[in-house]
C-alpha atoms as an extended CHARMM CRD file, in Angstrom:
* protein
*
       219  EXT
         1         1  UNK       CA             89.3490000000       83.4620000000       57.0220000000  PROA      1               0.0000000000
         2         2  UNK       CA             86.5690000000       80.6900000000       57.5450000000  PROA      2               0.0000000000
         3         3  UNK       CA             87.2940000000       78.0030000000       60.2410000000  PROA      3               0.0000000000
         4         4  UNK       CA             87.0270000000       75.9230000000       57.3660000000  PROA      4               0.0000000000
         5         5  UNK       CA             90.2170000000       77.6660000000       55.3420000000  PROA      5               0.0000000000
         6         6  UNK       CA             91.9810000000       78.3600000000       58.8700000000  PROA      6               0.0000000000
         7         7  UNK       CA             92.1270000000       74.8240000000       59.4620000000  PROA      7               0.0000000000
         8         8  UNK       CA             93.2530000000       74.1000000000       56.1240000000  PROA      8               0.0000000000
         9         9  UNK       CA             95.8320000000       76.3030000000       56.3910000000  PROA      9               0.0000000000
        10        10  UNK       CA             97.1030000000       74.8390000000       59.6100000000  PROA      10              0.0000000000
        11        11  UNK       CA             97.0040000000       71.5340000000       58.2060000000  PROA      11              0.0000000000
        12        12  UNK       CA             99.1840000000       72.2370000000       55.2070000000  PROA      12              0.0000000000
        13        13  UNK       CA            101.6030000000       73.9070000000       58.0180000000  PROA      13              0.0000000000
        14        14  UNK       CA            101.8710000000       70.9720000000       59.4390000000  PROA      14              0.0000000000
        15        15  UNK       CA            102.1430000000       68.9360000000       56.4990000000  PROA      15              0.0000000000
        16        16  UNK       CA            105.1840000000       70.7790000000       55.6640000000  PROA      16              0.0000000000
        17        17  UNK       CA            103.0860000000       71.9920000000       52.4030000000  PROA      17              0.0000000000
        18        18  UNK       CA            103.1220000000       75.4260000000       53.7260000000  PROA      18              0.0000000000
        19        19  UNK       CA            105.2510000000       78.6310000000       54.5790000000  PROA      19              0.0000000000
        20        20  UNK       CA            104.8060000000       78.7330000000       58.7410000000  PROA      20              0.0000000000
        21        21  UNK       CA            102.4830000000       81.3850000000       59.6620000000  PROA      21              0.0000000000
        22        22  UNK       CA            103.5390000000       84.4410000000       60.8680000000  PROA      22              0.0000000000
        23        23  UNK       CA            103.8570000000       85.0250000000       64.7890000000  PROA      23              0.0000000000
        24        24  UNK       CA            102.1800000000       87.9750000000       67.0180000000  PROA      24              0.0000000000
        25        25  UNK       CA            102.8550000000       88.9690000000       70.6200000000  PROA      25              0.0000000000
        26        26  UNK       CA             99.8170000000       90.3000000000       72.1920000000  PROA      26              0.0000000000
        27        27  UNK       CA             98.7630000000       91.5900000000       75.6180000000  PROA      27              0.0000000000
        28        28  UNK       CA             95.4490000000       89.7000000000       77.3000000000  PROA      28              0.0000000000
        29        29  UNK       CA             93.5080000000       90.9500000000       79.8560000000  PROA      29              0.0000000000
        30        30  UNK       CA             93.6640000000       88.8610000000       83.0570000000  PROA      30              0.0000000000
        31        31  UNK       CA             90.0200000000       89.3260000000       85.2650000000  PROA      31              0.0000000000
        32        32  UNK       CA             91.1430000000       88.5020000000       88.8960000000  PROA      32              0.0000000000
        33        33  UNK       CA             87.8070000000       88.2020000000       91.2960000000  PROA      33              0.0000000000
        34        34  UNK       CA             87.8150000000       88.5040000000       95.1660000000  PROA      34              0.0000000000
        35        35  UNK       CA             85.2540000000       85.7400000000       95.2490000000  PROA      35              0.0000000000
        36        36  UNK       CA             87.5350000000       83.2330000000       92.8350000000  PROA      36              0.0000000000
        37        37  UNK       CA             90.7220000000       81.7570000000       93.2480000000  PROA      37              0.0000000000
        38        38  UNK       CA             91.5940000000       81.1480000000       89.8350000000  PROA      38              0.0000000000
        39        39  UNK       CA             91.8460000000       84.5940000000       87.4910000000  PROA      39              0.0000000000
        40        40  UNK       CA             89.8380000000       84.6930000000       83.5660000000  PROA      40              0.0000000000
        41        41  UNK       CA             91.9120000000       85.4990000000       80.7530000000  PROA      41              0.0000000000
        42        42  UNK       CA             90.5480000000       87.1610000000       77.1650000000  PROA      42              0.0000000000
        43        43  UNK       CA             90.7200000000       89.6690000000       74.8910000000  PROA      43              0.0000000000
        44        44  UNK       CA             87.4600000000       91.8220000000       75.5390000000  PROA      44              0.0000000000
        45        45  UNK       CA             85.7370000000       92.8000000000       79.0280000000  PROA      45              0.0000000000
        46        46  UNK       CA             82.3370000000       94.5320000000       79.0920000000  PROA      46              0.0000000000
        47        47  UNK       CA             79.6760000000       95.4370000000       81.0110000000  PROA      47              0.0000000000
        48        48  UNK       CA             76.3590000000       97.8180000000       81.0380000000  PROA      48              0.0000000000
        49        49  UNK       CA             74.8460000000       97.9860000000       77.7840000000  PROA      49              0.0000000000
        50        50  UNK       CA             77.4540000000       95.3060000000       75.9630000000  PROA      50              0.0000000000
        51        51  UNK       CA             75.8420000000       92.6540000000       77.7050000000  PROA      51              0.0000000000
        52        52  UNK       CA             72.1490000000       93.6560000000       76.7280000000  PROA      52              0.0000000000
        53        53  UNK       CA             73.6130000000       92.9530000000       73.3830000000  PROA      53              0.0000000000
        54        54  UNK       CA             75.2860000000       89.7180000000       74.1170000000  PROA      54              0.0000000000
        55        55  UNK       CA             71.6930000000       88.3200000000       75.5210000000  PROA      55              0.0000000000
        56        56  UNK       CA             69.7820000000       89.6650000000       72.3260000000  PROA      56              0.0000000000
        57        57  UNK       CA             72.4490000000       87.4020000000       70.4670000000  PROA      57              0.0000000000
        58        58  UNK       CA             72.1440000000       85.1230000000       72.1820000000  PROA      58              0.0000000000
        59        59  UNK       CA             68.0820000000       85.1550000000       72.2880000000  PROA      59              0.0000000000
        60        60  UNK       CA             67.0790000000       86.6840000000       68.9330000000  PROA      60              0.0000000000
        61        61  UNK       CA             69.8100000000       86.5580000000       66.5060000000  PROA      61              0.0000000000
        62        62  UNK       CA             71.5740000000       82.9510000000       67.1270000000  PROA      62              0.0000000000
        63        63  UNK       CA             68.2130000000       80.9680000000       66.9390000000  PROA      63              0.0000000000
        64        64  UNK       CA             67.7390000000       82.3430000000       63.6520000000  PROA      64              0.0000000000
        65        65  UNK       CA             70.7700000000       80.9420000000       62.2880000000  PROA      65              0.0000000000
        66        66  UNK       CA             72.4370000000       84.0890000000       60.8380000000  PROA      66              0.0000000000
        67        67  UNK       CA             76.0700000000       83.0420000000       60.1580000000  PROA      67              0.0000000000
        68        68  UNK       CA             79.2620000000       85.0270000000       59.9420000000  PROA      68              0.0000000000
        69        69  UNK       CA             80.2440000000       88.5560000000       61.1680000000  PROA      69              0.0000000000
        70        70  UNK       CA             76.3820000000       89.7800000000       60.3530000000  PROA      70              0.0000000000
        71        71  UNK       CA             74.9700000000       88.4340000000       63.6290000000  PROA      71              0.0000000000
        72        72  UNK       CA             77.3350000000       89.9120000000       65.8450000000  PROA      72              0.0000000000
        73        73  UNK       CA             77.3600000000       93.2540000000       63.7540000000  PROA      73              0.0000000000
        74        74  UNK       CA             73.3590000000       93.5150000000       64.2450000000  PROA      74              0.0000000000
        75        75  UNK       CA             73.6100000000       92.5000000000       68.3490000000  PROA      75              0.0000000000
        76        76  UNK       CA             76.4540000000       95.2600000000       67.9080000000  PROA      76              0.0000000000
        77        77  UNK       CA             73.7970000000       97.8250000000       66.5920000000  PROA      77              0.0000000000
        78        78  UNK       CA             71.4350000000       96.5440000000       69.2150000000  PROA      78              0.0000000000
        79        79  UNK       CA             74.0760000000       97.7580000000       71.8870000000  PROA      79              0.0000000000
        80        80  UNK       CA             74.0880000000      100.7760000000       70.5460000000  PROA      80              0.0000000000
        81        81  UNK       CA             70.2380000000      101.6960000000       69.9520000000  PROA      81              0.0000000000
        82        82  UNK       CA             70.1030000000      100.3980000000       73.9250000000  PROA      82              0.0000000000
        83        83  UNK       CA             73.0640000000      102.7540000000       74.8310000000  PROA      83              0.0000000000
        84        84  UNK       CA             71.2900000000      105.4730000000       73.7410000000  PROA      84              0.0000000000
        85        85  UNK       CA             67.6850000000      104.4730000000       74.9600000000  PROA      85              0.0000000000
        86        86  UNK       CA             68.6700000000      103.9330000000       78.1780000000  PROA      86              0.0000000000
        87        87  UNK       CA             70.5890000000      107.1770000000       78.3980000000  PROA      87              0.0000000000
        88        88  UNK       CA             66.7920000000      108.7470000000       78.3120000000  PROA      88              0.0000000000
        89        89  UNK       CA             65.8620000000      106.1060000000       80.8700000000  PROA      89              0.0000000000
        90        90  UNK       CA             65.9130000000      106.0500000000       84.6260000000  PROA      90              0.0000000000
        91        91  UNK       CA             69.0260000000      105.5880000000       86.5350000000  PROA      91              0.0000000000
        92        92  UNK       CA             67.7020000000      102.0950000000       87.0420000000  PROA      92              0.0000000000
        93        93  UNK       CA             68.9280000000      101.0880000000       83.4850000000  PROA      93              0.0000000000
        94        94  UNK       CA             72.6340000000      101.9330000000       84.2060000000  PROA      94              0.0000000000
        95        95  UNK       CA             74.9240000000      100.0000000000       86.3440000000  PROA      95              0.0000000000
        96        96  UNK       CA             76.2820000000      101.1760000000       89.4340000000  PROA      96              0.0000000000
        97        97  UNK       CA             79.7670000000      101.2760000000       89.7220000000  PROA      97              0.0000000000
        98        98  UNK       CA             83.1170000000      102.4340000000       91.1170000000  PROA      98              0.0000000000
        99        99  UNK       CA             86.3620000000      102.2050000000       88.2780000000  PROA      99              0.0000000000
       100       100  UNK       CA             89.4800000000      102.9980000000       90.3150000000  PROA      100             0.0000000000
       101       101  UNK       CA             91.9870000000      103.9100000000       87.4580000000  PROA      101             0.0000000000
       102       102  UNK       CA             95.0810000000      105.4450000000       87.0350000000  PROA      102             0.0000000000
       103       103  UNK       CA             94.6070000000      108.3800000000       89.4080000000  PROA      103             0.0000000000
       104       104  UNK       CA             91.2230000000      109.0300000000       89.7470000000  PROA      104             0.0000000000
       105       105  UNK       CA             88.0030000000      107.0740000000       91.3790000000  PROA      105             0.0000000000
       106       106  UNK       CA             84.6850000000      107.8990000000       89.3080000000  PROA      106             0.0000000000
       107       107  UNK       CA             81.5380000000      106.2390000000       91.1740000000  PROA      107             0.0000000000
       108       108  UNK       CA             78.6700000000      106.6080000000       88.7960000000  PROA      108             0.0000000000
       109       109  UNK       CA             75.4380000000      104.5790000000       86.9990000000  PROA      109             0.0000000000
       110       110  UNK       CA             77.4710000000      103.3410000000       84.1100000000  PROA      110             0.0000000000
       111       111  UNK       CA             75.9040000000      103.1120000000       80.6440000000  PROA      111             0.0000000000
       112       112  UNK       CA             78.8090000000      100.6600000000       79.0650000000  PROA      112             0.0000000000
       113       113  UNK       CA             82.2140000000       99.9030000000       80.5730000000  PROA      113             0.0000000000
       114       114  UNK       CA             84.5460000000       98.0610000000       78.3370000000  PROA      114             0.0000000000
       115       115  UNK       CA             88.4910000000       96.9530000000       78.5250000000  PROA      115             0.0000000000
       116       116  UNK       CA             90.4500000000       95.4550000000       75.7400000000  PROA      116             0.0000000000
       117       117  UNK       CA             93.7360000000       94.5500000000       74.2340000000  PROA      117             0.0000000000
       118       118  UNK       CA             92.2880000000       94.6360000000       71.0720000000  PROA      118             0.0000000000
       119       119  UNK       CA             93.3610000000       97.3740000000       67.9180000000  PROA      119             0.0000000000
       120       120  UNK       CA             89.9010000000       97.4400000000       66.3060000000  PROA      120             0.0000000000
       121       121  UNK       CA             86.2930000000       95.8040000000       67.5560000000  PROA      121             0.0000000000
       122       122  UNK       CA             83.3090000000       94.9110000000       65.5660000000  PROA      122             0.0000000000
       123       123  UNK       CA             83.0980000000       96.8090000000       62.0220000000  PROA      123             0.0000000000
       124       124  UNK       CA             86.1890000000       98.3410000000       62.3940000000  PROA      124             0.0000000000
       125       125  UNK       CA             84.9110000000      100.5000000000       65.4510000000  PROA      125             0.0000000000
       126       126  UNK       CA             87.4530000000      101.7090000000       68.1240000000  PROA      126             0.0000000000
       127       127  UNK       CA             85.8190000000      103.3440000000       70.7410000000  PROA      127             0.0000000000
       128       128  UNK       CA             88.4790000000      104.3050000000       72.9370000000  PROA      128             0.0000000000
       129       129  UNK       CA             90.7420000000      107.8110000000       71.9540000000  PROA      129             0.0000000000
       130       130  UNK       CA             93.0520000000      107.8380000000       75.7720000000  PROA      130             0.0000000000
       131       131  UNK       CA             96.6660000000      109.0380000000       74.6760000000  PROA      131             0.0000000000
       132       132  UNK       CA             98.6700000000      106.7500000000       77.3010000000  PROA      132             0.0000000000
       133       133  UNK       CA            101.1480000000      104.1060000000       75.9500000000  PROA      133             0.0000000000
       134       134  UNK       CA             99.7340000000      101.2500000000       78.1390000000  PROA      134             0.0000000000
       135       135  UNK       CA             97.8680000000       97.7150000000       76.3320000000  PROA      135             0.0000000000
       136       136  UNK       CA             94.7830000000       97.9430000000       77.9020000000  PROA      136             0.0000000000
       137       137  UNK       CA             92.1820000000      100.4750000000       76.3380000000  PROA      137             0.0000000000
       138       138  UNK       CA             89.1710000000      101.7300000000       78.9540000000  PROA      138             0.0000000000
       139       139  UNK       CA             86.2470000000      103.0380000000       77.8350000000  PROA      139             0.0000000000
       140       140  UNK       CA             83.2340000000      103.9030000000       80.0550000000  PROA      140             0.0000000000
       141       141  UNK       CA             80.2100000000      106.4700000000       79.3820000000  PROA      141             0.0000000000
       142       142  UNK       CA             77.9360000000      107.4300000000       82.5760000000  PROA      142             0.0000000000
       143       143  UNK       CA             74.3580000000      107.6980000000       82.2730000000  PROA      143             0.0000000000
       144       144  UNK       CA             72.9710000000      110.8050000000       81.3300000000  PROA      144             0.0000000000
       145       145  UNK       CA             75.9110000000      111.8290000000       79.2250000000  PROA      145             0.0000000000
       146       146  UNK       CA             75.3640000000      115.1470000000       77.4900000000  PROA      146             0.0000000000
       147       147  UNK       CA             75.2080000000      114.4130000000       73.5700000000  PROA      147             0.0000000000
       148       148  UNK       CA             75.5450000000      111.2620000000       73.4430000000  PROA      148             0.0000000000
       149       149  UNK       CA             73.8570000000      110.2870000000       70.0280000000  PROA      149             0.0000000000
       150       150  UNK       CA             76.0610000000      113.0310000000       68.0960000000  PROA      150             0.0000000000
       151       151  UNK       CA             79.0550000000      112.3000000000       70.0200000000  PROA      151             0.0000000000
       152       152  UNK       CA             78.7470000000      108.0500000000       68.7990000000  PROA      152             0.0000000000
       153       153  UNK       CA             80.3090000000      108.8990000000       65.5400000000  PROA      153             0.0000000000
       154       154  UNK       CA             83.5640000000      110.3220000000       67.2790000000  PROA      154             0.0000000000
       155       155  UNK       CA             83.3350000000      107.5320000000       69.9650000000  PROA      155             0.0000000000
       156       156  UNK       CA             83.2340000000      104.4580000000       67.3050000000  PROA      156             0.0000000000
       157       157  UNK       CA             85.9040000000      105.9750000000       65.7190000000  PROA      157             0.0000000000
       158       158  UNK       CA             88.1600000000      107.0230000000       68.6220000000  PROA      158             0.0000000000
       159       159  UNK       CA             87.6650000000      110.5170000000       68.3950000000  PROA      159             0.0000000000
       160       160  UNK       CA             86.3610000000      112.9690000000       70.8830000000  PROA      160             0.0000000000
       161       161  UNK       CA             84.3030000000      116.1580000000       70.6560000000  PROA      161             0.0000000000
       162       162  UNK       CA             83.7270000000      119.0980000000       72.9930000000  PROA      162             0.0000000000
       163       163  UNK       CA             81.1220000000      117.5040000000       74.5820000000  PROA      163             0.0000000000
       164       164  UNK       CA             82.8150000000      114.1850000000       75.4720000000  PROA      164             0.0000000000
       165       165  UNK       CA             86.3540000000      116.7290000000       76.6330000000  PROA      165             0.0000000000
       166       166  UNK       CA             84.3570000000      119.1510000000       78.8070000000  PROA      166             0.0000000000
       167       167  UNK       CA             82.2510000000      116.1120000000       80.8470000000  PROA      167             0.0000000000
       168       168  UNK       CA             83.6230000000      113.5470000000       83.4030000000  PROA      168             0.0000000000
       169       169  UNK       CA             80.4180000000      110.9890000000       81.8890000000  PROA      169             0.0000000000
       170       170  UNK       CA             83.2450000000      110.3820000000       79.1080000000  PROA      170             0.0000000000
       171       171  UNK       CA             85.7690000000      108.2310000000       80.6230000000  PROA      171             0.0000000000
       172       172  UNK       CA             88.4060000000      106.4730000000       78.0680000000  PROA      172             0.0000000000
       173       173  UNK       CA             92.2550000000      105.8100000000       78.9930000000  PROA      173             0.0000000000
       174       174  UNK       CA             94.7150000000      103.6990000000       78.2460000000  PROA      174             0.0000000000
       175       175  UNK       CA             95.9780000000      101.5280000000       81.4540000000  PROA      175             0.0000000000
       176       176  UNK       CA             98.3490000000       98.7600000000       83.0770000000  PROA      176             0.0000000000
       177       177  UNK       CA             95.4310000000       98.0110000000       85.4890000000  PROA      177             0.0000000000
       178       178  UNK       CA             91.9730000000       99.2210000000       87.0420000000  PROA      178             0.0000000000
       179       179  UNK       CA             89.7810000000       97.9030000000       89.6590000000  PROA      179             0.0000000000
       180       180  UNK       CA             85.9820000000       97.7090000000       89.3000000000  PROA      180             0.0000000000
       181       181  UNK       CA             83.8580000000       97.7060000000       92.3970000000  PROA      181             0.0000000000
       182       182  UNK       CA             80.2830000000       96.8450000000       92.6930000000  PROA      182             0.0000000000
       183       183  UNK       CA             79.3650000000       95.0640000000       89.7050000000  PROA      183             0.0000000000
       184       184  UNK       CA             76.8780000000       92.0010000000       89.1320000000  PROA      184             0.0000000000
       185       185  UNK       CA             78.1720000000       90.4650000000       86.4330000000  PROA      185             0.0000000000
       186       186  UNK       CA             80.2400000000       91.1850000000       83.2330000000  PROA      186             0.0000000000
       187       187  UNK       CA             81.2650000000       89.7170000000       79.5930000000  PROA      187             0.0000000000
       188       188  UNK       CA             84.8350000000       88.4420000000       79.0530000000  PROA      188             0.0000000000
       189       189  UNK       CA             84.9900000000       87.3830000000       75.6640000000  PROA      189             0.0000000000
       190       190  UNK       CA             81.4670000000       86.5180000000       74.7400000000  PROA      190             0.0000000000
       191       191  UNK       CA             80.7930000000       84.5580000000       77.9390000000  PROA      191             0.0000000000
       192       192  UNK       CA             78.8790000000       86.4400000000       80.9940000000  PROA      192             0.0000000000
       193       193  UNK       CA             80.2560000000       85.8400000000       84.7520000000  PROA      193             0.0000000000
       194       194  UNK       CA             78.7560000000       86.8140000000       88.2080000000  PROA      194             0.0000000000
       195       195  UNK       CA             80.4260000000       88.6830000000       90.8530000000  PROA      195             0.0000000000
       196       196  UNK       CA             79.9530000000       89.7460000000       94.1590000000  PROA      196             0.0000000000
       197       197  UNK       CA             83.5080000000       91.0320000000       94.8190000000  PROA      197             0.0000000000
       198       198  UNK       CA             86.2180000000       93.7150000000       93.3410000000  PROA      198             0.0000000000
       199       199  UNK       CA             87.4260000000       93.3130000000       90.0860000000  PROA      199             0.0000000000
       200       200  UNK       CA             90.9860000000       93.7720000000       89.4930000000  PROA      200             0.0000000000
       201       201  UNK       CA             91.9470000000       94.0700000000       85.7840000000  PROA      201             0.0000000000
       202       202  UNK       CA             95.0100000000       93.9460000000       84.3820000000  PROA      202             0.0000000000
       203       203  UNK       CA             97.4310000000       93.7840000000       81.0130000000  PROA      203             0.0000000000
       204       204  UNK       CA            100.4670000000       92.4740000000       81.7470000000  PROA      204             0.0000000000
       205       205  UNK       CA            100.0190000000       88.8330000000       80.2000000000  PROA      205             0.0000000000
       206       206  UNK       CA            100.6760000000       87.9530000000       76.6570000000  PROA      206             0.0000000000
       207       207  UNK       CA            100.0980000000       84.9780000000       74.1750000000  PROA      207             0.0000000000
       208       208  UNK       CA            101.0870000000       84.0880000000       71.7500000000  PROA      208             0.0000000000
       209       209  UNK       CA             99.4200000000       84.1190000000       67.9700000000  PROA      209             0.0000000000
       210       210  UNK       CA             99.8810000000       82.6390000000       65.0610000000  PROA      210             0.0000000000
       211       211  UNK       CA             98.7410000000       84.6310000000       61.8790000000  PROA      211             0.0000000000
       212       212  UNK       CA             97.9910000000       83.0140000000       58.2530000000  PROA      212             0.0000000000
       213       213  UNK       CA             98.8590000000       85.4210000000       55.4050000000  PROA      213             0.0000000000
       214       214  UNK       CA             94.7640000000       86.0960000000       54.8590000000  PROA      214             0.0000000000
       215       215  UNK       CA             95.0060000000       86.4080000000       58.8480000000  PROA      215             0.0000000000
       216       216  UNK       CA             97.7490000000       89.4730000000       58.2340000000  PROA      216             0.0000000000
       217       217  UNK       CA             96.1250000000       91.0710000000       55.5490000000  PROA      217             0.0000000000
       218       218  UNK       CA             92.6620000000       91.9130000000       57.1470000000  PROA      218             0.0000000000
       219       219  UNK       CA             94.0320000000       92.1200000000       60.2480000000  PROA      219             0.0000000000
């Protein structure tokens, strides 16, 4: 729905001139940082290669005044043709990092590290194929992963291939919690944050949503 017929709809709710809106239950991700004494909260964390496509958005696409879910899908593409570019790149281009999850510790340049609570991302992609039962999806590829550009059509559809099974640079769970060490700065729902410290991650918040029946059926 527009913001336009969302609002609408809420109105009318309001009003009394409409059914109430249907309710959903959903885990957040809570971003707690060493260096802050008050936690973020959202729905999508990134880092590496997801925020080269959050600047070009912000720089290239935004200005131009391109409307909708087009904008986002073509900074979205962006990621992607960076992903891969900088996968042929120097080690410079990836992000140095240590993920401390379930029961492992991987210390690697990092091409794209993402966490979210979310089912499905930007055109219908889902990027993440772990097996646990736990909210929180993790996703991160190293740099120099072996087939990476033939592999992206199992990745953005939460699949995996021999090549993504047989390498460590193909990192994707489903978790409670993780800790990230040594990062910059990373994305939280659209908006980019320094650090200097640890970040602890973790699902065990949820909010509450309410859904309009247009809301429910693309959902």
């Amino acid at each position: 729905m527009t913001p336009a017929s969302t609002l609408e709809a809420l109105i009318s709710w309001l009003a009394g001139d409409a059914p109430p809106p249907s309710v959903s239950i959903r885990s957040i991700l809570q971003v707690s940082d060493a260096s802050s004494t008050l936690p973020q909260f959202g729905l999508f964390f990134g880092a590496g290669a997801i925020i080269d496509g959050v600047k070009y958005f912000h720089s290239e696409v935004r200005p131009k005044g391109i409307q909708g879910n087009l904008g986002p899908a073509f900074a979205f593409m962006r990621m992607l043709l960076s992903l891969f570019r900088h996968n042929e790149q120097s080690v410079a281009s990836a992000t140095l990092a240590g993920l401390q999850l379930q029961h492992q510790y991987l210390y690697s340049p990092w091409l794209l590290i993402l966490a979210t609570t979310l089912d499905k991302l930007l055109l219908k992609s889902t990027p993440y194929w772990g097996l646990e039962r736990a909210p929180m999806h993790f996703t991160a590829i190293a740099h120099r992963a072996p087939r990476l550009l033939s592999s992206l059509p199992f990745l953005l559809r939460g699949k995996s291939n021999a090549a993504m099974q047989d390498s460590r640079a193909y990192v994707s769970q489903n978790l409670t919690h993780a800790v990230i060490d040594d990062l910059s700065e990373y994305l939280l729902d659209g908006e980019l944050f320094a650090t200097r410290s640890s970040l602890y991650l973790s699902a065990d918040v949820s909010a509450r949503f309410i859904l309009f029946d247009d809301e429910l059926h693309n959902a």
